[in-house]
PyMOL CGO cylinders between C-alpha atoms (Angstrom):
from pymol import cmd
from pymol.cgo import CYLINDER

trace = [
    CYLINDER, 3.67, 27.58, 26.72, 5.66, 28.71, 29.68, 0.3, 1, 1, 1, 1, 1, 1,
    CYLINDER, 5.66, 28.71, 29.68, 2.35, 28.48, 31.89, 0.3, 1, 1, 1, 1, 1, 1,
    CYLINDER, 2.35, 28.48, 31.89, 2.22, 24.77, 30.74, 0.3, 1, 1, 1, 1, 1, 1,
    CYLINDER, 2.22, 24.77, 30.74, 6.00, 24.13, 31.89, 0.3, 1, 1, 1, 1, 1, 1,
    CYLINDER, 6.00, 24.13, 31.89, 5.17, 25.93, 35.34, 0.3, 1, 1, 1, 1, 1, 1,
    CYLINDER, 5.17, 25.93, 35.34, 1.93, 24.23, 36.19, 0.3, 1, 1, 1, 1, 1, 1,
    CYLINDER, 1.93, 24.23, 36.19, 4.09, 20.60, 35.06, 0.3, 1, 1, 1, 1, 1, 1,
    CYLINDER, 4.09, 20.60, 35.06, 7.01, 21.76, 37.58, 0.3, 1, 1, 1, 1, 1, 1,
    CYLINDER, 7.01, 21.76, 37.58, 3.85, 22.35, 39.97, 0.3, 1, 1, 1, 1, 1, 1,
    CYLINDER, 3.85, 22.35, 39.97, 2.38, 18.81, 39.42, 0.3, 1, 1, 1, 1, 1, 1,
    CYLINDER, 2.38, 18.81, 39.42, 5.82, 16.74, 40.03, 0.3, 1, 1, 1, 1, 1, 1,
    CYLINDER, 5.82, 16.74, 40.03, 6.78, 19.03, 43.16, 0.3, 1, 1, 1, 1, 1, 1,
    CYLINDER, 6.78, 19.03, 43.16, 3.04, 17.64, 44.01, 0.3, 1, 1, 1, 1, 1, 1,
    CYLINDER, 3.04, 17.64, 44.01, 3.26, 14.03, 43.32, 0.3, 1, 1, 1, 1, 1, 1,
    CYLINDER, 3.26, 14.03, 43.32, 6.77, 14.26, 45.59, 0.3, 1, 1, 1, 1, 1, 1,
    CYLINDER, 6.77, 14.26, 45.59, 4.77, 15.69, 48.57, 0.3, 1, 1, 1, 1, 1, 1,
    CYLINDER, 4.77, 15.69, 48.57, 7.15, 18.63, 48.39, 0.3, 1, 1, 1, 1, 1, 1,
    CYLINDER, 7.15, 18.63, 48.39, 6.14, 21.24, 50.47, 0.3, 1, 1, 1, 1, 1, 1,
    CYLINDER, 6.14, 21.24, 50.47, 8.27, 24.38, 51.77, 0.3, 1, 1, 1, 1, 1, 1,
    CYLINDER, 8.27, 24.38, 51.77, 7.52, 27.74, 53.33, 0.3, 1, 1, 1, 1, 1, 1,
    CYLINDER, 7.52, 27.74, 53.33, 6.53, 29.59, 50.27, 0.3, 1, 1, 1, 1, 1, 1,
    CYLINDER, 6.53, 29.59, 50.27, 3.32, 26.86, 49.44, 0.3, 1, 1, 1, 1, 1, 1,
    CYLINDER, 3.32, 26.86, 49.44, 2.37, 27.27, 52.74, 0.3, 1, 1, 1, 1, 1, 1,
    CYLINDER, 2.37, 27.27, 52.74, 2.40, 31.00, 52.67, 0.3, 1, 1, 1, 1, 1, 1,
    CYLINDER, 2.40, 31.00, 52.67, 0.39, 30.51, 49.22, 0.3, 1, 1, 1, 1, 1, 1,
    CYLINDER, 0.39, 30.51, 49.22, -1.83, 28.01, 50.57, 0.3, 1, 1, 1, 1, 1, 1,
    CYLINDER, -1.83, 28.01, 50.57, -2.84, 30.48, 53.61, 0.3, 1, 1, 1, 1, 1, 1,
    CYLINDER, -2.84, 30.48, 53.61, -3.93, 33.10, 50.99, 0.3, 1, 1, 1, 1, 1, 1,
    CYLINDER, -3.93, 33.10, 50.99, -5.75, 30.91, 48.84, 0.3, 1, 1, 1, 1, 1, 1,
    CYLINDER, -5.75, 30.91, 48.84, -7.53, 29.02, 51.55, 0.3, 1, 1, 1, 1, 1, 1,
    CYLINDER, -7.53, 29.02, 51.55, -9.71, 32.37, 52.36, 0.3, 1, 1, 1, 1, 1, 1,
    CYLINDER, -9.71, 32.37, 52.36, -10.05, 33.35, 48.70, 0.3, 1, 1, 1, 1, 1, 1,
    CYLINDER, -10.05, 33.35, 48.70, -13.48, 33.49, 47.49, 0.3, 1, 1, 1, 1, 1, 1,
    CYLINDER, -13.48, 33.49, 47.49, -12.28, 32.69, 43.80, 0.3, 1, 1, 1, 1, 1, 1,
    CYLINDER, -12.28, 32.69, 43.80, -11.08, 29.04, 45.06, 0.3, 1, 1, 1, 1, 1, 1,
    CYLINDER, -11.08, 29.04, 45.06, -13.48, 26.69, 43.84, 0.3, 1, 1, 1, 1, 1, 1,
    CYLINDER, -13.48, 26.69, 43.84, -14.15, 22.94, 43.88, 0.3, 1, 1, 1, 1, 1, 1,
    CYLINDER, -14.15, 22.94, 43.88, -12.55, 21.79, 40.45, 0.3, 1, 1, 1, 1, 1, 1,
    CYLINDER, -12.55, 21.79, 40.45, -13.97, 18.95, 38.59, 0.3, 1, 1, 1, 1, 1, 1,
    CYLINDER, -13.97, 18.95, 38.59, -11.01, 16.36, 39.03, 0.3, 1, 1, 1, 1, 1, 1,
    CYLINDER, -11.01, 16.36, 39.03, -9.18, 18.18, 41.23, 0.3, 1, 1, 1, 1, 1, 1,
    CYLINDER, -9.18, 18.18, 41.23, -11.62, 17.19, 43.94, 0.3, 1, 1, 1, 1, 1, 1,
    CYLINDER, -11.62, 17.19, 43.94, -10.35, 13.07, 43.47, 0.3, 1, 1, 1, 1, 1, 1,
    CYLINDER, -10.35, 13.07, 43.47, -6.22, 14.35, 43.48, 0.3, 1, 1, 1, 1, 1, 1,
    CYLINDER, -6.22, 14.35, 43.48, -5.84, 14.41, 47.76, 0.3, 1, 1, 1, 1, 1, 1,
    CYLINDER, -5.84, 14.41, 47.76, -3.35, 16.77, 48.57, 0.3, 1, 1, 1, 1, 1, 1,
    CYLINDER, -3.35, 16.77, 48.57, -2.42, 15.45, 51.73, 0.3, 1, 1, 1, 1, 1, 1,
    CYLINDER, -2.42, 15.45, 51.73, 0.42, 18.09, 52.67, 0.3, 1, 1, 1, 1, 1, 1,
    CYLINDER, 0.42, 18.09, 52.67, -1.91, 20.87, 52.01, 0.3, 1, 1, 1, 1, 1, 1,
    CYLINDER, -1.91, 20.87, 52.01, -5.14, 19.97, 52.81, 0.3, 1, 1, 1, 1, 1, 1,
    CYLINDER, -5.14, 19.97, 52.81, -6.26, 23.21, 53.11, 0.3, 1, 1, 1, 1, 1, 1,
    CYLINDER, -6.26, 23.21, 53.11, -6.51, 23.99, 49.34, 0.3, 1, 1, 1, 1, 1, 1,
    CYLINDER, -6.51, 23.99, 49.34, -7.21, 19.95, 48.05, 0.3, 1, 1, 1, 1, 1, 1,
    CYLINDER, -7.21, 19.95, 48.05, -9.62, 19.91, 45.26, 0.3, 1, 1, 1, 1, 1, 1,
    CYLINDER, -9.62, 19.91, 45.26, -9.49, 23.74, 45.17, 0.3, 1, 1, 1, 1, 1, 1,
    CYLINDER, -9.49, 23.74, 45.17, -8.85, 25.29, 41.74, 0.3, 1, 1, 1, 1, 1, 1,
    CYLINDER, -8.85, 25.29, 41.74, -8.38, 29.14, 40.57, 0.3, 1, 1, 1, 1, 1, 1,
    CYLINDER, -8.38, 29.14, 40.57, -11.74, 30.41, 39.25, 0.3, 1, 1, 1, 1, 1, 1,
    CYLINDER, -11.74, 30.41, 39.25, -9.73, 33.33, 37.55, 0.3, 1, 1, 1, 1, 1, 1,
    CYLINDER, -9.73, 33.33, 37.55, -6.99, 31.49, 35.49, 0.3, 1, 1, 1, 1, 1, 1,
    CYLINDER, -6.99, 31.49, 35.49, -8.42, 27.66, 36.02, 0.3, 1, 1, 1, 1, 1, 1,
    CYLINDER, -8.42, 27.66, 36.02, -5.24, 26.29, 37.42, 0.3, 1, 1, 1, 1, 1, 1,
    CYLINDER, -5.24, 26.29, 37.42, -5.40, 23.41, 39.86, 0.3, 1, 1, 1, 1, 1, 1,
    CYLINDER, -5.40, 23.41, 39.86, -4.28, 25.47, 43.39, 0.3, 1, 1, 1, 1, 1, 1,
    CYLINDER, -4.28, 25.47, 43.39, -2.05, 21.96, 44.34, 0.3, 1, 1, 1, 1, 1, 1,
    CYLINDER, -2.05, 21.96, 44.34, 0.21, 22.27, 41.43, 0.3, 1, 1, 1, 1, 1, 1,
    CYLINDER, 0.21, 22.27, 41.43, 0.11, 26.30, 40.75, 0.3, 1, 1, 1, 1, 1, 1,
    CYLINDER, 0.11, 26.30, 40.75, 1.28, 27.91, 44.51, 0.3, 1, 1, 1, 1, 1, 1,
    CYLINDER, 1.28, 27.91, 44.51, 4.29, 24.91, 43.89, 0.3, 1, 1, 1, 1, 1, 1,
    CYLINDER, 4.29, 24.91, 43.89, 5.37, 26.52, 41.00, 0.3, 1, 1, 1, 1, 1, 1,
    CYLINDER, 5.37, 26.52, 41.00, 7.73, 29.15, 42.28, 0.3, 1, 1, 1, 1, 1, 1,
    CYLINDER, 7.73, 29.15, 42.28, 7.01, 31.05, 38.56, 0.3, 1, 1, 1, 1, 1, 1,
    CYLINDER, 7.01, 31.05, 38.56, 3.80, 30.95, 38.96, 0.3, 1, 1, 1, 1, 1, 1,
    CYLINDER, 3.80, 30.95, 38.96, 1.58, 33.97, 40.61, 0.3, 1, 1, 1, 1, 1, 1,
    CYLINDER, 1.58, 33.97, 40.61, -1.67, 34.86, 41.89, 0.3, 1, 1, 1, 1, 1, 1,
    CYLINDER, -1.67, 34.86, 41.89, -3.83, 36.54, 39.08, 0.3, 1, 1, 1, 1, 1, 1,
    CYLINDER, -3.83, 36.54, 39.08, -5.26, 38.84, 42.07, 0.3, 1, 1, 1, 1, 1, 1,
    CYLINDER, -5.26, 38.84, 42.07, -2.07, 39.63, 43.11, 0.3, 1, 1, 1, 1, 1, 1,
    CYLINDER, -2.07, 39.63, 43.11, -2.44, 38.06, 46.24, 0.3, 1, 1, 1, 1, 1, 1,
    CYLINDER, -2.44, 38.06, 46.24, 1.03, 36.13, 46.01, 0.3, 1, 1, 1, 1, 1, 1,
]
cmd.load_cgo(trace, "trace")
């Protein structure tokens, strides 16, 4: 359940356009990850701040990349971030 309540605080820092240093950092990393995929309707949400990972989606743990790096309790299932 808490994944639920982190990938919701992910979603409304998204719809805000709220973007600080840590996405960015997380975007850079996921950007060149081979296990960031096209997601199904995550390809039709633009992510206009980050560009770099719209549409993209985890291929590990599923989560849309927009609303998971803005979710400060959130974390990289590779580690990565």
């Amino acid at each position: 359940m808490k994944q639920v309540s982190n990938i919701a605080q992910g979603w409304g820092k998204y719809f805000k356009g709220e973007v600080g240093a840590l996405e960015k950092e997380r975007a850079k990393e996921c950007e060149q990850c081979p296990e960031a995929i096209v997601g199904t309707f995550e390809r039709f949400m633009p992510d206009n701040s980050l560009k770099e990972i719209q549409g993209l989606k985890c291929n590990i743990c599923k989560c849309p990349l927009s609303a998971k790096l803005r979710s400060k309790n959130e974390s990289c299932p590779l580690g990565k971030w």
